[in-house]
ZAMARGU-4260 file (C-alpha; in steps of 0.2 Angstrom, whole numbers, plus 5000, padded with zeros to 4 digits):
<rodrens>
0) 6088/4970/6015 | 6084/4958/6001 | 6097/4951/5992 | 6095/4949/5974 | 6114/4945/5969
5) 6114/4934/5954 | 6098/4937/5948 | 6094/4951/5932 | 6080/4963/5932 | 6074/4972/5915
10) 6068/4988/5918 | 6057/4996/5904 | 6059/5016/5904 | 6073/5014/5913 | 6080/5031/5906
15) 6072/5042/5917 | 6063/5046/5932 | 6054/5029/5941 | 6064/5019/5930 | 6081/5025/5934
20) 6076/5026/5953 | 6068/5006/5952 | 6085/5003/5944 | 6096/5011/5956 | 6087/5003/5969
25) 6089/4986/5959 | 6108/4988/5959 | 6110/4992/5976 | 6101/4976/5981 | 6114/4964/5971
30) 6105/4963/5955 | 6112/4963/5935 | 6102/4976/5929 | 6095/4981/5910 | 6089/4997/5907
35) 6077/4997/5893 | 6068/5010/5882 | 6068/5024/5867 | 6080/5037/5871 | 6099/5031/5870
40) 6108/5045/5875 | 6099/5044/5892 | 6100/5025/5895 | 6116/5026/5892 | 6121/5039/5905
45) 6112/5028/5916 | 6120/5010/5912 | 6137/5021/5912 | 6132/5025/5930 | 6124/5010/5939
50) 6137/4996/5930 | 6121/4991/5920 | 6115/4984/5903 | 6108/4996/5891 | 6095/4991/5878
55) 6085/5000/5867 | 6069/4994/5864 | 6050/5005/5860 | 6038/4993/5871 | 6023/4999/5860
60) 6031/4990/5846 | 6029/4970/5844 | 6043/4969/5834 | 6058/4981/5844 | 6050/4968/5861
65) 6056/4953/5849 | 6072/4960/5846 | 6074/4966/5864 | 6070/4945/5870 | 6083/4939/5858
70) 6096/4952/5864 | 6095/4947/5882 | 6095/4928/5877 | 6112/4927/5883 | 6108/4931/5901
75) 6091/4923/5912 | 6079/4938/5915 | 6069/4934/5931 | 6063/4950/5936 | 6054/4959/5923
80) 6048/4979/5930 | 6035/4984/5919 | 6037/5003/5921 | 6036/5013/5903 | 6023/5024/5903
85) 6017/5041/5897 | 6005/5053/5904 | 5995/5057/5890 | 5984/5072/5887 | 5976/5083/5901
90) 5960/5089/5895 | 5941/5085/5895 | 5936/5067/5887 | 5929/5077/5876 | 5943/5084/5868
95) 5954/5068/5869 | 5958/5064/5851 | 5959/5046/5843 | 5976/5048/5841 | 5982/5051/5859
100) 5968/5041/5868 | 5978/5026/5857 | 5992/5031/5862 | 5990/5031/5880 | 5987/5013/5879
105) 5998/5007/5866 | 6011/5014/5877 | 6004/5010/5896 | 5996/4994/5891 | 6001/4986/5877
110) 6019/4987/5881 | 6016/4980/5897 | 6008/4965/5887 | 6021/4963/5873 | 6035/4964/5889
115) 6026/4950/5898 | 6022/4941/5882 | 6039/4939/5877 | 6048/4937/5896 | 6035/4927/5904
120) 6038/4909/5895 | 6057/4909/5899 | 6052/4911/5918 | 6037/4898/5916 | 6048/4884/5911
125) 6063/4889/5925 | 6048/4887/5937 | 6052/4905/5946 | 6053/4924/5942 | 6044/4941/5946
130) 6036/4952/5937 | 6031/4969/5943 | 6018/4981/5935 | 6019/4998/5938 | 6002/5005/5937
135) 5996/5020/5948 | 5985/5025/5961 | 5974/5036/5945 | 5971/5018/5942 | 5958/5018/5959
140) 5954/5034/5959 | 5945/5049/5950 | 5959/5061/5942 | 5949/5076/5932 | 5954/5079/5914
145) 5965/5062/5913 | 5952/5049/5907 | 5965/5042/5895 | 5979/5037/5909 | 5969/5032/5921
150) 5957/5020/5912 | 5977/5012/5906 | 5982/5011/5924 | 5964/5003/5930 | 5969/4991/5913
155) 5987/4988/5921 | 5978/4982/5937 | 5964/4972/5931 | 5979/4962/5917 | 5990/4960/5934
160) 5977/4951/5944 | 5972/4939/5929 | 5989/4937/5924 | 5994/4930/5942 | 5983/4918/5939
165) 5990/4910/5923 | 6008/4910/5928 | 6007/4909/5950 | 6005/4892/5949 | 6022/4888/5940
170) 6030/4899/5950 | 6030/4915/5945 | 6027/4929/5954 | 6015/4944/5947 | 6010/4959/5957
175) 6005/4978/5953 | 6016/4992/5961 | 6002/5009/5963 | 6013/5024/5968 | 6009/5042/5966
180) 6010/5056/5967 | 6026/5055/5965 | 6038/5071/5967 | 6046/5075/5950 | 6043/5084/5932
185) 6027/5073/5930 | 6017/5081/5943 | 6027/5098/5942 | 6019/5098/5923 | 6003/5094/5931
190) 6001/5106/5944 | 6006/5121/5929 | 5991/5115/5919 | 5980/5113/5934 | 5985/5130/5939
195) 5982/5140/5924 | 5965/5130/5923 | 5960/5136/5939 | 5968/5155/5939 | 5977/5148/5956
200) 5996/5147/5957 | 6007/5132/5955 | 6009/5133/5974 | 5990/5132/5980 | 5988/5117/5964
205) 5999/5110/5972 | 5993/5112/5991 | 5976/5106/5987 | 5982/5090/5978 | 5995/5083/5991
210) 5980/5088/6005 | 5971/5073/6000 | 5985/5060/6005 | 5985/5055/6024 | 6003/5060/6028
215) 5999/5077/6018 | 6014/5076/6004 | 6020/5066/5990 | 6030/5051/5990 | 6048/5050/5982
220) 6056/5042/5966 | 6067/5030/5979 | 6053/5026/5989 | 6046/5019/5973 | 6064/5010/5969
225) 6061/5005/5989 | 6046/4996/5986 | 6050/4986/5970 | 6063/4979/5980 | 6051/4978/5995
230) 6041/4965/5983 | 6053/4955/5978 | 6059/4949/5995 | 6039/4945/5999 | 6040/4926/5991
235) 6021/4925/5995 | 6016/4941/5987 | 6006/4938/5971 | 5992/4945/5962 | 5993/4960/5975
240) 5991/4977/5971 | 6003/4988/5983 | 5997/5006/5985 | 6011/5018/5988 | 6002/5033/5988
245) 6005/5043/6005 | 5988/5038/6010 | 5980/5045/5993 | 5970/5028/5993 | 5964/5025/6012
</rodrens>
């Protein structure tokens, strides 16, 4: 198991599904955890929960990641999980507005900028610290209907592997984390909408999606919280991008 006692770990959308998984997983392995992100009433229940540090904080906004840095500045982040995120639309690219193709990205890839920007020097001068992006196997492959996420997850990769780059040689460690499908309201919400595109039910959608992965089902939200954790004992792993997919990717 890896250890991460005395070391704190921010976890951006950390009210909700991967988030509050990565965090559990976080805990259990020894870490100070901060859960961070828009809705307080749900990161609340979940510090209350794991013994965690709660902090609001909209990662599409430049100036909420500013106050959320000078917050923590009591404590030494060195594991940052970039995993705010939204879905975005379903629909043809056609009839993807402005409005929520911008959206997508301001969420999926600007935050993970601002969050990096504003973490990243602290753990630069220390000389160590992780950061881990969580991206998505729509990043790698075609996903019909869902231009806008995936083209922010294939931008979550591509600013992962540069990124290692910049910041490996002090010390840092950057990687990518690719789950998906993951079991939850995410896909649930998918396979409705794939099923009333198709005059299927939800139970064939969802049959014919998870036939494409190799072991033939989903995986879990503490597989996900597994993996992070996984990562972070690999001292070597940097500028990787780890599929978690059940074999979706092969």
């Amino acid at each position: 198991m890896t250890d991460l006692a005395g070391r704190t770990a921010l976890v951006t959308g950390g009210g909700s599904g991967l988030g509050t998984a990565i965090a559990t997983a976080l805990r259990r392995a020894g870490a100070d955890v901060v859960v961070a992100g828009r809705d307080t009433g749900r990161l609340a229940a979940v510090a209350d929960r794991l013994g965690a540090r709660a902090a609001v904080c909209d990662v599409a906004d430049p100036a909420s990641v500013e106050r959320l840095r000078a917050e923590l500045a009591d404590v030494e982040v060195s594991i940052v999980v970039n995993n705010a995120g939204i879905p975005g639309p379903v629909a043809p690219l056609t009839e993807v507005s402005v409005e929520e193709w911008d959206e997508v990205f301001d969420v999926n890839v600007r935050g993970t900028f601002l969050v990096c920007r504003a973490f990243l020097p602290a753990m630069v001068a220390r000389g160590a610290g992780d950061v881990v992006n969580v991206a998505s196997v729509s990043g790698k492959r075609p996903l019909l209907n869902r231009t806008p996420y995936c083209a922010s997850k294939t931008a979550v990769i591509g600013l992962t592997s540069t990124l290692a780059f910049e910041v490996g040689p002090a010390g840092v460690n950057v990687n990518t984390l690719s789950p998906g499908p993951v079991e939850g309201p995410r896909m649930e919400r998918n396979f409705r909408l794939a099923a009333e595109r198709t005059g299927t039910t939800v139970e064939q959608a969802q049959e014919e999606f998870v036939s494409r992965a190799a072991l033939g089902r989903m995986v879990t939200e503490e597989e996900v919280g597994r993996a992070v954790v996984a990562m972070l004992g690999m001292p070597g792993l940097c500028g990787a991008d780890v599929d978690l997919s059940a074999g979706m990717v092969a």
